[in-house]
Short mmCIF file of the C-alpha atoms (twelve columns), coordinates in Angstrom:
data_MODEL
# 
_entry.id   MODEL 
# 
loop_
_atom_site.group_PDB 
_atom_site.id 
_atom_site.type_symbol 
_atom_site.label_atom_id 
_atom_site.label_alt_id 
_atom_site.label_comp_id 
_atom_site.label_asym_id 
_atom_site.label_seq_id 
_atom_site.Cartn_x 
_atom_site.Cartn_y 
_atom_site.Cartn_z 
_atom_site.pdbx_PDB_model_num 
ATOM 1  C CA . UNK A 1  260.999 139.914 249.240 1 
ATOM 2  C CA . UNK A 2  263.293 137.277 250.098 1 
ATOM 3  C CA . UNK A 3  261.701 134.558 248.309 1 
ATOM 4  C CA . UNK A 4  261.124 137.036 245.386 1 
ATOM 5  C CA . UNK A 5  265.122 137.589 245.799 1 
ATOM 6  C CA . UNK A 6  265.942 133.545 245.885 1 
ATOM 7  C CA . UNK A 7  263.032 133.313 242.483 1 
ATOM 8  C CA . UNK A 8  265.303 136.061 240.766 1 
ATOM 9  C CA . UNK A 9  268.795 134.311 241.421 1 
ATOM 10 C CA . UNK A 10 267.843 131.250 241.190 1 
ATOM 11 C CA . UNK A 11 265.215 130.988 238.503 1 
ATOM 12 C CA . UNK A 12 266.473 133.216 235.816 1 
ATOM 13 C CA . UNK A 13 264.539 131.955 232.896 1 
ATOM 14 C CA . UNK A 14 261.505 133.040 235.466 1 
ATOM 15 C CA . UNK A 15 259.302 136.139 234.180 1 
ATOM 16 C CA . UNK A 16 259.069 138.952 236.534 1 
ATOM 17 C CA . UNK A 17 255.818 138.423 236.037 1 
ATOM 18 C CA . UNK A 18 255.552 135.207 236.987 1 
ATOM 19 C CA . UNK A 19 258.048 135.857 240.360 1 
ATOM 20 C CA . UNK A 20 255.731 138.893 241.003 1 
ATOM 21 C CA . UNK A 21 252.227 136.644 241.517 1 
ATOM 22 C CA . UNK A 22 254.511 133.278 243.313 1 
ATOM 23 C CA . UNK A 23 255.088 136.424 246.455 1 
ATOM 24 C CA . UNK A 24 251.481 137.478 245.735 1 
ATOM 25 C CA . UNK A 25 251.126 140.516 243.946 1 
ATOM 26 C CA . UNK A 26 249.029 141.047 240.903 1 
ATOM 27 C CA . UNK A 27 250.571 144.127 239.200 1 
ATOM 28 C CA . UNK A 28 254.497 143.240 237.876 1 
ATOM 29 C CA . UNK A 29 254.476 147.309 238.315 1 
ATOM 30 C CA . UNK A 30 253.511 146.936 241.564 1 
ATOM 31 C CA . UNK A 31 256.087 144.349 242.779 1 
ATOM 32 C CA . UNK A 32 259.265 146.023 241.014 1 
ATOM 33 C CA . UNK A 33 258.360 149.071 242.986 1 
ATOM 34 C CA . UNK A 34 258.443 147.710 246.168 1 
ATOM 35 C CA . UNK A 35 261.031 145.308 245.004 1 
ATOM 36 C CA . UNK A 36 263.274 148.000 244.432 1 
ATOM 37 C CA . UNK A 37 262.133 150.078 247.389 1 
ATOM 38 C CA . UNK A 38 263.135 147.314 249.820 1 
ATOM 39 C CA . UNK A 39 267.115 146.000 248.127 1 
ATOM 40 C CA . UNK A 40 267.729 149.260 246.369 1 
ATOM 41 C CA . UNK A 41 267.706 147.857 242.688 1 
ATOM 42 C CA . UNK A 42 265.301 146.977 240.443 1 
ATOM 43 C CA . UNK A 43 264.134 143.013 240.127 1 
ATOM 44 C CA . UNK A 44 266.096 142.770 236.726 1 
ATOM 45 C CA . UNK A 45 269.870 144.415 238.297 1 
ATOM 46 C CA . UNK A 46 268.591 141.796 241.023 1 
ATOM 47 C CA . UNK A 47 268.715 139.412 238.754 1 
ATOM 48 C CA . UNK A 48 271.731 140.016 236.754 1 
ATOM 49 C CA . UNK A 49 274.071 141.183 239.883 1 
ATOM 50 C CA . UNK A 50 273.099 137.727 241.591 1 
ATOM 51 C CA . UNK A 51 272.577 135.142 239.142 1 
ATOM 52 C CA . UNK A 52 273.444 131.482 239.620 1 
ATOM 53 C CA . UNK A 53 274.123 131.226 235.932 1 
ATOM 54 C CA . UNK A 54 277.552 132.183 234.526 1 
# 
């Protein structure tokens, strides 16, 4: 989950789809579960809490 984290702030034109299958898992479902189950927010707060981008 940290690399999905670093993909997320980072790489924000990146789909959630696409950051989903770079950590390995096929389902985008899938991953924002457990994404969310492990930092306590979903992938796109994630994203938008964290973001390199002004």
């Amino acid at each position: 989950m940290q690399v999905a984290a670093q993909l997320l702030t980072y790489q924000p034109k990146m789909s959630l789809r696409a950051v989903a299958e770079q950590v390995g898992y096929v389902s985008e479902a899938a991953f924002c579960k457990i994404f969310k189950r492990m930092t306590g927010q979903p992938p796109l707060s994630y994203r938008h809490a964290n973001s390199t981008v002004p």
